[in-house]
N, C-alpha and C positions, 0 to 999 in steps of 0.2 A: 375516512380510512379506518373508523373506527378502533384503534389501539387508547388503550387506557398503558400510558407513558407510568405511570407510578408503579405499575405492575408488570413491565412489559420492558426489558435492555437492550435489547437489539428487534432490528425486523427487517426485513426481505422485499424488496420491490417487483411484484408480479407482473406483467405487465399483462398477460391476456385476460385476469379479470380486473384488471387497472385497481388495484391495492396492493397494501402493506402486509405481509404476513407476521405476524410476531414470531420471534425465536425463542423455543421453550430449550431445546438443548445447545447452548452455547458452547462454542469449542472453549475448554478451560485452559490452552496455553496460557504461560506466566510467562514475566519476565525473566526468572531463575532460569526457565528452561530454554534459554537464547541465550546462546556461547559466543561470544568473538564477535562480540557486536555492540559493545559496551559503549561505544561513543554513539553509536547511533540510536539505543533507548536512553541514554541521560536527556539527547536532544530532546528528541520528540517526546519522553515523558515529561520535559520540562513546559515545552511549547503547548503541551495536552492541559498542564496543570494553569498556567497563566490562564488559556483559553477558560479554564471553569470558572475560577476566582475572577472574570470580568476584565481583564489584563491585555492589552493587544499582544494579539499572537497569530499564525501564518496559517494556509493552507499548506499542506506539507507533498511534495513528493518524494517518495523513495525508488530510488529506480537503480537499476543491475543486474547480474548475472542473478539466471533463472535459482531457486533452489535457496535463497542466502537469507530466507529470513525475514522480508518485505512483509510480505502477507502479515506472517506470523507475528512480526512486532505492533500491527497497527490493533490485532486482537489483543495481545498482549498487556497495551497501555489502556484499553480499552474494559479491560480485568479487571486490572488495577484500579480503575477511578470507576468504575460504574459505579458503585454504592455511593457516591455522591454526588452522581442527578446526570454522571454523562450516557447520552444511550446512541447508539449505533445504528445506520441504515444501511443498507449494501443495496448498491443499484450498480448491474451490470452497463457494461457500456452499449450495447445497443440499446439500452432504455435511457438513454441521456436524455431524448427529446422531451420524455416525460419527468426531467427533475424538476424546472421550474413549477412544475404542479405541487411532483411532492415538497416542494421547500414554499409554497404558499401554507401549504397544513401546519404544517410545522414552527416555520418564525416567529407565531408569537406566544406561542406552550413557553413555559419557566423552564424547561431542561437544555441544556444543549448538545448538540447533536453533532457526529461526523457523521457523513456521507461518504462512506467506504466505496472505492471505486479499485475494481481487483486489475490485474493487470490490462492497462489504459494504454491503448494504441490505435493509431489511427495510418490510412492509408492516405493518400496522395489528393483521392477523389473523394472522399469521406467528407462530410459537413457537420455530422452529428456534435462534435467538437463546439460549436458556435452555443449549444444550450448550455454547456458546460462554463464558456469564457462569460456568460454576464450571471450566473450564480458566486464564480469566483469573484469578481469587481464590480456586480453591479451593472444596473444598465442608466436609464434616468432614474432609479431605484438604487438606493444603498446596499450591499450585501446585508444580511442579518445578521445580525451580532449575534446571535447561538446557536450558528451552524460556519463549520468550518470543512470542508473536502480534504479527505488522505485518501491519494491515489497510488497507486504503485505500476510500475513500468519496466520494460526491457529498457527502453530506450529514453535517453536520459531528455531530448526532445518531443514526446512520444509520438513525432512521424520520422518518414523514411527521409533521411539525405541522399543524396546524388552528388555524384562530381560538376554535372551541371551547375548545380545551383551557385556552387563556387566559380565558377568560368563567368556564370549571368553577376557577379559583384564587381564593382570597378572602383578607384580609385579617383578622387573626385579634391583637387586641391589639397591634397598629401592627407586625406579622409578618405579611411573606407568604407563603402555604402555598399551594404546586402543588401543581395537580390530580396527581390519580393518574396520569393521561393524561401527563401531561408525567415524575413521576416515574418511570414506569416508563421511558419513554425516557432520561431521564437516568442511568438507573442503567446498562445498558448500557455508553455513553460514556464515564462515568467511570470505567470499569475500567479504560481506556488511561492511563496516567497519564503520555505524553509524546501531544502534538495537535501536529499541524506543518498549515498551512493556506497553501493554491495558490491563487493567481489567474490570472486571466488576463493574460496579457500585450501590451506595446502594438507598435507597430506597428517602434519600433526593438530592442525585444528579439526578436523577431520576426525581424526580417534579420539580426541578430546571431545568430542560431542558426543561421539560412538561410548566412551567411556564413561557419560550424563547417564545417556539412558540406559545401558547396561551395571546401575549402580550395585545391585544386587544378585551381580554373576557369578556362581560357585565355580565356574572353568578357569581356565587357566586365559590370565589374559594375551600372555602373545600368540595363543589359538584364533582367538576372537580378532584381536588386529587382522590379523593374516586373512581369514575368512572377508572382515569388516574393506578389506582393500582390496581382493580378490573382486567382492559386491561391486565395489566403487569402480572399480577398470572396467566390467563389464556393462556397466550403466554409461562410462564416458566422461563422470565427473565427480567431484567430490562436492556434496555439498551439504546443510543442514539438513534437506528432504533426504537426501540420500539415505543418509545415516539412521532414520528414521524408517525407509522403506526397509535396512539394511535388518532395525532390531523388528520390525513388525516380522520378515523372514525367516530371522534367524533365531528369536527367544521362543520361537513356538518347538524348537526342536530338543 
């Protein structure tokens, strides 16, 4: 894969010329600049820090409403500690078949590694998921202790439920036993063993972010609200991206 890891914090999983690309321009999100979401970076910054110092710590999911900040926190802790040996892989999910590859390369380098997996969803008929469950746990092979998976998701199982799958559960000696349909989804899931979960946000955490990146706005700021929610109604929602498509629109004027 040729990346020199000493020089190198982040890289990109290609798959049609099957390598690593290194990443020379990193997105510089911080943690400062994630609002209203304080319990969910003390977590995972803590679970990130255990993870370097040698500590058992979780593969993590974060999953919820589109917009709220998933993405943006895993780059985020990912800032924060790179200068002390953590570096980053992003492998889309159609190239899951090829992680056990890239995590051969990798397991026994001194750095450790997430495997950033961007929003992780799977359909009904979809298999690719199976590369992913013996990276998390292992197969007759131990996971490697310096790589850990942060994936992020709409879906807080990240397949589809059905009402089905609850009708096919039954009740067995006053024990409820799920359907297969549901364990197999659950199994998946449970592999993360930190879940941090996103909502949407209301209309004052919302100008409160609007308010972040607008720190140095000579206008008048209940113009800007007004505008900033005008933006938000006509997009459908209020959320961290929002707000941010809101100043890339609105600060150029």
């Amino acid at each position: 894969m040729s990346i020199d890891w000493n020089s190198t914090h982040a890289a990109i999983w290609r798959p049609r010329k099957r390598k690593l690309r290194a990443v020379q321009d990193i997105d510089p999100v911080g943690l400062d600049d994630l609002l209203g979401i304080d319990r969910q970076k003390d977590v995972l910054l803590i679970n990130t820090e255990r993870f370097l110092s040698g500590q058992p710590a979780n593969n993590a999911l974060l999953w919820g409403a589109r917009g709220t900040g998933k993405s943006s926190l895993i780059k985020a802790v990912f800032n924060a500690l790179r200068d002390r040996g953590l570096r980053l892989i992003q492998v889309d999910k159609h190239d899951l078949l090829e992680l056990t590859d890239i995590v051969d390369e990798i397991r026994d380098l001194e750095h450790r590694f997430i495997l950033f997996c961007d929003d992780l969803s799977f359909e009904t008929n979809e298999t690719d998921y199976k590369a992913l469950k013996s990276v998390l746990e292992g197969s007759i092979e131990q996971p490697p202790a310096n790589i850990r998976v942060y994936a992020t998701s709409n879906r807080r199982h990240l397949m589809p439920e059905s009402m089905q799958d609850n009708i096919d559960s039954r009740m067995v000696d006053q024990e409820l036993h799920l359907a297969d349909a549901i364990e197999e989804k659950l199994s998946l899931s449970d592999r993360f063993g930190l879940w941090l979960s996103f909502y949407a946000i209301d209309q004052k955490q919302y100008l409160m972010i609007v308010d972040h990146l607008f720190t140095g706005y000579a206008g008048e700021r209940e113009v800007l609200h007004r505008e900033a929610i005008r933006f938000a109604m006509q997009r459908g929602m209020r959320s961290g991206r929002v707000a941010r498509q809101f100043y890339n629109a609105f600060s150029a004027d």
